[in-house]
C-alpha positions as CSV (number, residue, x, y, z in Angstrom):
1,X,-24.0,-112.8,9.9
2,X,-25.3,-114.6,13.4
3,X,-25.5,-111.2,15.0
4,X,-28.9,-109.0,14.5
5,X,-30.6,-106.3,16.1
6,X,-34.4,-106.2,15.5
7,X,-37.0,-104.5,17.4
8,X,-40.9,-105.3,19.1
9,X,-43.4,-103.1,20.5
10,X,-43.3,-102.9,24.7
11,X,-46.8,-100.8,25.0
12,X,-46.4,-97.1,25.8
13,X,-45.6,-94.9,27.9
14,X,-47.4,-93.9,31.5
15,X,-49.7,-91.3,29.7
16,X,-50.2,-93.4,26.8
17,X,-49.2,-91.0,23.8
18,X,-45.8,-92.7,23.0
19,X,-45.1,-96.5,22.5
20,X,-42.1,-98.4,23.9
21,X,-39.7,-99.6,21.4
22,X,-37.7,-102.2,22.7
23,X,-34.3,-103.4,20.9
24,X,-33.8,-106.8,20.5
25,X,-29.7,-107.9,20.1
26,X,-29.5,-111.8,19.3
27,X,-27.0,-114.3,18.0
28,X,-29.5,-116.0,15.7
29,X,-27.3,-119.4,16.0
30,X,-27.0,-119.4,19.9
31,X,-30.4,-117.9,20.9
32,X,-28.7,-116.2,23.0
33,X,-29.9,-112.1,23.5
34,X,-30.5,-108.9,25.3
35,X,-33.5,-106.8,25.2
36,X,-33.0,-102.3,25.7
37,X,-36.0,-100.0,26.5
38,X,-34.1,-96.7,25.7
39,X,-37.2,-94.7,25.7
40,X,-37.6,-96.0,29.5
41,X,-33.9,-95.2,31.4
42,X,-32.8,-96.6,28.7
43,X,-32.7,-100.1,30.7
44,X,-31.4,-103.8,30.1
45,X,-34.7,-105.4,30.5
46,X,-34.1,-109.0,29.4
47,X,-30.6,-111.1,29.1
48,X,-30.4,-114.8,28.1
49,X,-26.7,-116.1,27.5
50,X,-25.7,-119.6,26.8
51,X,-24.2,-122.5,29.1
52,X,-23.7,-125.6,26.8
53,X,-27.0,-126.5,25.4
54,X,-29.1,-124.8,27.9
55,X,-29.9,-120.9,27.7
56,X,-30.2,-119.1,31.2
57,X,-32.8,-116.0,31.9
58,X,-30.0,-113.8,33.8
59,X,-32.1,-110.8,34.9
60,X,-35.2,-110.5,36.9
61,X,-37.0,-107.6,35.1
62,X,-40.9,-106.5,34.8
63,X,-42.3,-108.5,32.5
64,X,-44.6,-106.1,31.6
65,X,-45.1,-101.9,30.6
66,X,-47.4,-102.2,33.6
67,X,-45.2,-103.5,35.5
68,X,-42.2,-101.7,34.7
69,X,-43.5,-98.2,35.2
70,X,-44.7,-99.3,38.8
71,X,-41.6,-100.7,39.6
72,X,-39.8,-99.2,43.2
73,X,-36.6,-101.7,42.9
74,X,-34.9,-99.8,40.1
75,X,-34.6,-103.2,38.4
76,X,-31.7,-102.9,35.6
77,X,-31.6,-99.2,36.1
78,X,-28.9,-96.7,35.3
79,X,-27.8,-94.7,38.5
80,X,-26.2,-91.6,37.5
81,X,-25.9,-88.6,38.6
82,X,-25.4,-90.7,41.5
83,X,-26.0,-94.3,42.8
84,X,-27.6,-95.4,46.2
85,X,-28.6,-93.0,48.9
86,X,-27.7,-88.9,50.1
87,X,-28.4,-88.1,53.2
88,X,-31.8,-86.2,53.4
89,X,-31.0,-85.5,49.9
90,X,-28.9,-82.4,50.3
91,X,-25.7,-81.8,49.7
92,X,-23.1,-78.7,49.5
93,X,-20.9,-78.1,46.5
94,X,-18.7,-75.5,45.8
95,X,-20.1,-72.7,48.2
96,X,-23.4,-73.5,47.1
97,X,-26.4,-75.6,49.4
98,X,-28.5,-78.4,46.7
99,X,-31.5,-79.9,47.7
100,X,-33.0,-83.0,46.1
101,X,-36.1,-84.4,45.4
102,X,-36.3,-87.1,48.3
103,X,-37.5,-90.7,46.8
104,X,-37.0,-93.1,49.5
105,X,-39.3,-91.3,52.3
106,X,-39.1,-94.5,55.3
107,X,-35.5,-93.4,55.8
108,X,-35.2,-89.6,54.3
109,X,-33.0,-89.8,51.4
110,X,-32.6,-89.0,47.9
111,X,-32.0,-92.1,45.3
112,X,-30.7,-93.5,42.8
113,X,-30.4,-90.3,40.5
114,X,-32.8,-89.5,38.1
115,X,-32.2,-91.2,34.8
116,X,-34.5,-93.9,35.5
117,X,-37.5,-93.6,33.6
118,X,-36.0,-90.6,31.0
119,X,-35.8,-90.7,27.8
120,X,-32.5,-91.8,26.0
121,X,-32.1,-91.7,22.3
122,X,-30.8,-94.5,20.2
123,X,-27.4,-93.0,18.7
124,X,-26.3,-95.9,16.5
125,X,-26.6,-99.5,16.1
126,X,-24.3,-102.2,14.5
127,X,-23.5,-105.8,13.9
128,X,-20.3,-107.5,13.0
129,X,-19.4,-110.9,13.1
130,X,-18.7,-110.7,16.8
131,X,-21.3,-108.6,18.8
132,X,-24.4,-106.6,18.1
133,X,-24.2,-103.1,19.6
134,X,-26.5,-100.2,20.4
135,X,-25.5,-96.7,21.8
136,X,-28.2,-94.6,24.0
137,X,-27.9,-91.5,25.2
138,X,-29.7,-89.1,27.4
139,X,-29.0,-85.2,27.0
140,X,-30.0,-83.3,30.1
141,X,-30.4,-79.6,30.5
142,X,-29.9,-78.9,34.4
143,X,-33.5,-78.4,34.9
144,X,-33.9,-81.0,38.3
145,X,-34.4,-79.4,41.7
146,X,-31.3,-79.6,43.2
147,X,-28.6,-80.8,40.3
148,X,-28.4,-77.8,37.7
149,X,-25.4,-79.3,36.1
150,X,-26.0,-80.3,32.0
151,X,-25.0,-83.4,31.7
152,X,-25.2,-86.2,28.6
153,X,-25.0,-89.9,29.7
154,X,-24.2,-92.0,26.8
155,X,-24.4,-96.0,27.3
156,X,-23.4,-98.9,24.9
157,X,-24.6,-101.9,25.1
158,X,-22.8,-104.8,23.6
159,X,-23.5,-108.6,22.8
160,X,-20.3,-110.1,22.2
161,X,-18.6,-113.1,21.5
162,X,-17.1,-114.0,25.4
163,X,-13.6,-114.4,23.5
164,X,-13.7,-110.9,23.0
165,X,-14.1,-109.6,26.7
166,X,-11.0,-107.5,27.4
167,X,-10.8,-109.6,30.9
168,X,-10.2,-113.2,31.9
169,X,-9.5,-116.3,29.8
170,X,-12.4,-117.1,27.6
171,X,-10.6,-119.5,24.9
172,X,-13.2,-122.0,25.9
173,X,-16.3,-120.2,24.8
174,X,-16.1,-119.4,21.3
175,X,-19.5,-119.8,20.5
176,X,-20.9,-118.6,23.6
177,X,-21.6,-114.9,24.5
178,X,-21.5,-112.2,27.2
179,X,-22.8,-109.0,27.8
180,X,-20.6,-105.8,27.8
181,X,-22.0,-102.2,29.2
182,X,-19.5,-99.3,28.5
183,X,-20.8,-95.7,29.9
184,X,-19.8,-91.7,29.6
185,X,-21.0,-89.5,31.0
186,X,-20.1,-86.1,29.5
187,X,-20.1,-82.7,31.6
188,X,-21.8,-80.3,28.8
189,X,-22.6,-77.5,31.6
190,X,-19.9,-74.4,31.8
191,X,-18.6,-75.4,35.6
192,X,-17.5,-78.1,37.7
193,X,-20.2,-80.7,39.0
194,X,-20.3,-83.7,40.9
195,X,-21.1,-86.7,39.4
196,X,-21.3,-90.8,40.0
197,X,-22.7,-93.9,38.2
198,X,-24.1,-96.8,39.3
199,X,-26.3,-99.8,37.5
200,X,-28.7,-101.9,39.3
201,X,-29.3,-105.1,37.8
202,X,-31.3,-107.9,39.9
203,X,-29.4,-111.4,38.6
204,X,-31.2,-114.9,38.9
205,X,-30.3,-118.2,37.5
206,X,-33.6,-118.8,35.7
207,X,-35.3,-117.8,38.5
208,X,-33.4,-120.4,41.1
209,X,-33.9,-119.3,44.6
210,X,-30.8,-117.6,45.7
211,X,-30.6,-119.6,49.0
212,X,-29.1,-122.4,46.6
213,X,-26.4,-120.7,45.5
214,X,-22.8,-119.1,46.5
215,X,-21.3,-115.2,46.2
216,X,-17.6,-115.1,45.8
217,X,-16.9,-111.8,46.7
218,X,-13.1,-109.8,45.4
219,X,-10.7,-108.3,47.9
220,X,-12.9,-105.1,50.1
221,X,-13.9,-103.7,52.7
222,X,-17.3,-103.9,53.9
223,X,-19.0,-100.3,54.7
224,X,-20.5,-99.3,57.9
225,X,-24.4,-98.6,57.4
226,X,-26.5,-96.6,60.3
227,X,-30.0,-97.6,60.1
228,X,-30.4,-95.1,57.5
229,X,-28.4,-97.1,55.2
230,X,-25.6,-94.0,55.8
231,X,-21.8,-94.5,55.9
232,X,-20.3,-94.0,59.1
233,X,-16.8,-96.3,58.5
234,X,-15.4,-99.2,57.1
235,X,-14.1,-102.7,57.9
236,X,-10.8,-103.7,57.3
237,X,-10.0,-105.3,54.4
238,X,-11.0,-108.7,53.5
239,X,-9.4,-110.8,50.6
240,X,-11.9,-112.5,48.0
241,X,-13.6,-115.2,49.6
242,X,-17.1,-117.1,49.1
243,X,-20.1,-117.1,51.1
244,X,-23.3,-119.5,51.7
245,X,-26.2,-117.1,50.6
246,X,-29.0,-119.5,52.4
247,X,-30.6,-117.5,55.5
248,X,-28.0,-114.6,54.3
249,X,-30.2,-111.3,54.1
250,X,-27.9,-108.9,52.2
251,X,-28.0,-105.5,51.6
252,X,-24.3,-104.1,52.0
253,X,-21.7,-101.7,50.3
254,X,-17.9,-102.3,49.5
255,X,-15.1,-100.7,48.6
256,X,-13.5,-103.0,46.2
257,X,-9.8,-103.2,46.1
258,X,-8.6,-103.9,42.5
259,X,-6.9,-106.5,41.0
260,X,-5.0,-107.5,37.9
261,X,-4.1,-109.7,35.1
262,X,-1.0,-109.9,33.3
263,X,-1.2,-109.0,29.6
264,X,-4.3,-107.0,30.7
265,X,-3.4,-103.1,31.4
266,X,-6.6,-101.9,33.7
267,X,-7.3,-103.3,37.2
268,X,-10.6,-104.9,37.5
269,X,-12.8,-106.7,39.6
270,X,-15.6,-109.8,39.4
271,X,-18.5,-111.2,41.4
272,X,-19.5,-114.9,41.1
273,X,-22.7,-115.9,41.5
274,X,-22.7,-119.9,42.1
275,X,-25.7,-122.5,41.2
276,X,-25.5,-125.3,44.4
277,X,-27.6,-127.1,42.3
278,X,-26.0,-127.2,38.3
279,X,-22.3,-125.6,39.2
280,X,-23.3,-122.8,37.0
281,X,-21.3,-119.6,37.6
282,X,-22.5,-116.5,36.6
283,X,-19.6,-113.5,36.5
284,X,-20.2,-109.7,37.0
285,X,-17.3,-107.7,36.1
286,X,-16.5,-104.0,36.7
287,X,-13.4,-101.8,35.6
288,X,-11.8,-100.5,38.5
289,X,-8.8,-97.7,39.0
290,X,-9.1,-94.2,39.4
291,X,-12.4,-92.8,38.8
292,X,-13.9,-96.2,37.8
293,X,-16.3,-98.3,39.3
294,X,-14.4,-99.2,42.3
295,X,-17.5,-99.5,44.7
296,X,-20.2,-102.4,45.1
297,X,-24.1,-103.1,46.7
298,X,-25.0,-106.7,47.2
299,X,-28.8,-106.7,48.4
300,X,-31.2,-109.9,48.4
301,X,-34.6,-108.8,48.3
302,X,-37.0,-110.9,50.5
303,X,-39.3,-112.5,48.1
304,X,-35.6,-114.4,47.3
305,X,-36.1,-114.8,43.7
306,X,-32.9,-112.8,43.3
307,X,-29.6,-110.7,44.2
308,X,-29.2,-106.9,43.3
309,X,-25.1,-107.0,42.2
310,X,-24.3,-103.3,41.7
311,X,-21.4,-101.9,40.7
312,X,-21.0,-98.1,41.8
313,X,-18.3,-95.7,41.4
314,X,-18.4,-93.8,44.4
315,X,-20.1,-95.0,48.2
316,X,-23.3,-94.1,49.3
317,X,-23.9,-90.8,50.5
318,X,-20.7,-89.8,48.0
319,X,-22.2,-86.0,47.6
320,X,-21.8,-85.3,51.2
321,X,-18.5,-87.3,52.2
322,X,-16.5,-87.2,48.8
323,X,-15.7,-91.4,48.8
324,X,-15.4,-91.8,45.8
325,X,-17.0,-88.9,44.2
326,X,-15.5,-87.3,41.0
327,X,-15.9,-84.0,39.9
328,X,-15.9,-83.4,35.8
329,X,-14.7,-79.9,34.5
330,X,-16.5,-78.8,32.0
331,X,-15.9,-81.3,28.8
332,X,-14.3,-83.8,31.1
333,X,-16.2,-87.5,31.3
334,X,-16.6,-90.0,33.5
335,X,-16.2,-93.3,32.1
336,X,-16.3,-97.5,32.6
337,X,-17.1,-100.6,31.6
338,X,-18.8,-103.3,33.1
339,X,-19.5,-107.4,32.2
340,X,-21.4,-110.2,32.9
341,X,-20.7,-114.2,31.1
342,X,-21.0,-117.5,32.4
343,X,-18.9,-120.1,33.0
């Protein structure tokens, strides 16, 4: 079976009394792999796919446990209970005033959640013929300042055969893969609470500056950011379109208007990321619809090494203004998937 999930040691933890496992999911004939810290955020820390007879290094990452805990760009974390920024980090809910732990002091916010750096647990592994998948999960008791809502966020990651992506024509690329991220969070509290997901992966090109490449953008409409980084409108709509990312410093929000297939029965949206130099595409993908990931961040950071391409399912500051936001009853989930391939 080409498909095999194996695992190495990625030191240990901060305060040194647990080591890092990190799960390695390959296609032994391709090379082709992703690497999972679940102990960590349960984070995507490496991804390699195949173009031809080349394999690309898709994710700029800490390359080491060092690195990794002193990270502040949230590289290739998962965002949940909610993605980007609230406002001072309070909120009101239901009659009731929140206030969270603020983590982004120069501008007085809350964010990013707080899954990133918790523990998940590895719920199940398997390999077929066709992908290699492992399922994390983090169980949380309501014991944050300022979200006392249980909550379990389950995550599978999947290396698959890019044939069997439930998007897009792939007929050309038997043999080479993709990844696929599916999510869930699960209300396991006894009331309503709000909730929104977000990932944060930094994409490269084997490390190709991102001032020699494109981004082809879907059909939205660009938020309005005060110097906060707060909503306060949108744009109109714009259809898909590519841009020059040379000179381009990003770091903006859209609502993404979803589009369709035929044959394929849930709207969707992708991202293209564009080598000027090889005509390499790389493609992020995100479910869209009701309560689906129907938000995105594009941020270029300035050592230009890389793009953030973020898919969200709510806007920033969601808690206070309610774009986007969903609110799970108790035993509802929130759910999605998300993709990346190249073409």
């Amino acid at each position: 079976m080409p498909f095999q999930i194996t695992t190495q040691a990625f030191g240990t933890l901060p305060d040194g009394t647990e080591p890092l496992a990190e799960y390695i999911l390959e296609h032994t004939e391709t090379g082709e792999f992703i690497t999972i810290i679940p102990e960590y955020g349960g984070i995507l820390r490496r991804l390699v796919l195949r173009k031809g007879h080349d394999l690309f290094a898709l994710l700029l990452t800490p390359e080491s446990p060092q690195a990794l805990f002193s990270d502040e760009g949230y590289a290739g974390a998962l965002l949940y209970p909610f993605p980007s920024r609230i406002r001072h980090g309070i909120y009101h809910f239901e009659g009731s005033d929140y206030a969270l732990k603020m983590n982004e002091l120069k501008r007085d916010n809350a964010i990013h959640g707080f899954v990133h750096g918790r523990p998940f647990s590895v719920i199940s592994q398997e390999t077929t013929s066709t992908y290699a998948q492992l399922v994390v999960r983090y169980d949380y008791a309501g014991d944050t300042t300022g979200y006392p809502f249980p909550f379990a966020l389950t995550v599978t990651y999947k290396l698959v055969q890019a044939n069997r992506l439930p998007h897009g024509d792939h007929a050309e690329t038997d043999r080479m893969c993709a990844l696929q991220i599916s999510y869930s969070a699960l209300n396991t509290g006894s009331t309503r609470c709000p909730a929104a997901f977000g990932w944060h992966p930094y994409f490269t090109l084997s490390e190709e500056p991102v001032d020699q490449m494109t981004l082809s953008l879907p059909n939205r409409a660009p938020i309005v950011l005060n110097d906060n980084m707060i909503p306060e409108g949108r744009q109109n709509l714009e259809p898909g379109g590519t841009i020059k990312l040379e000179g381009q410093q990003l770091d903006t929000a859209f609502a993404i208007e979803p589009t369709s297939e035929p044959g394929t029965p849930d709207p969707f949206a992708e991202t293209i990321l564009t080598s000027l130099t090889t005509g390499l595409k790389l493609i992020i993908g995100q479910q869209t619809g009701q309560n689906k990931l129907n938000y995105l961040v594009c941020y270029t950071p300035p050592r230009r090494d890389s793009i953030a391409i973020e898919p969200l399912t709510a806007n920033v500051n969601a808690f206070n203004n309610g774009d986007g936001l969903t609110i799970l009853n108790p035993g509802e989930t929130l759910s999605g998937t998300m993709w990346v391939r190249l073409e």
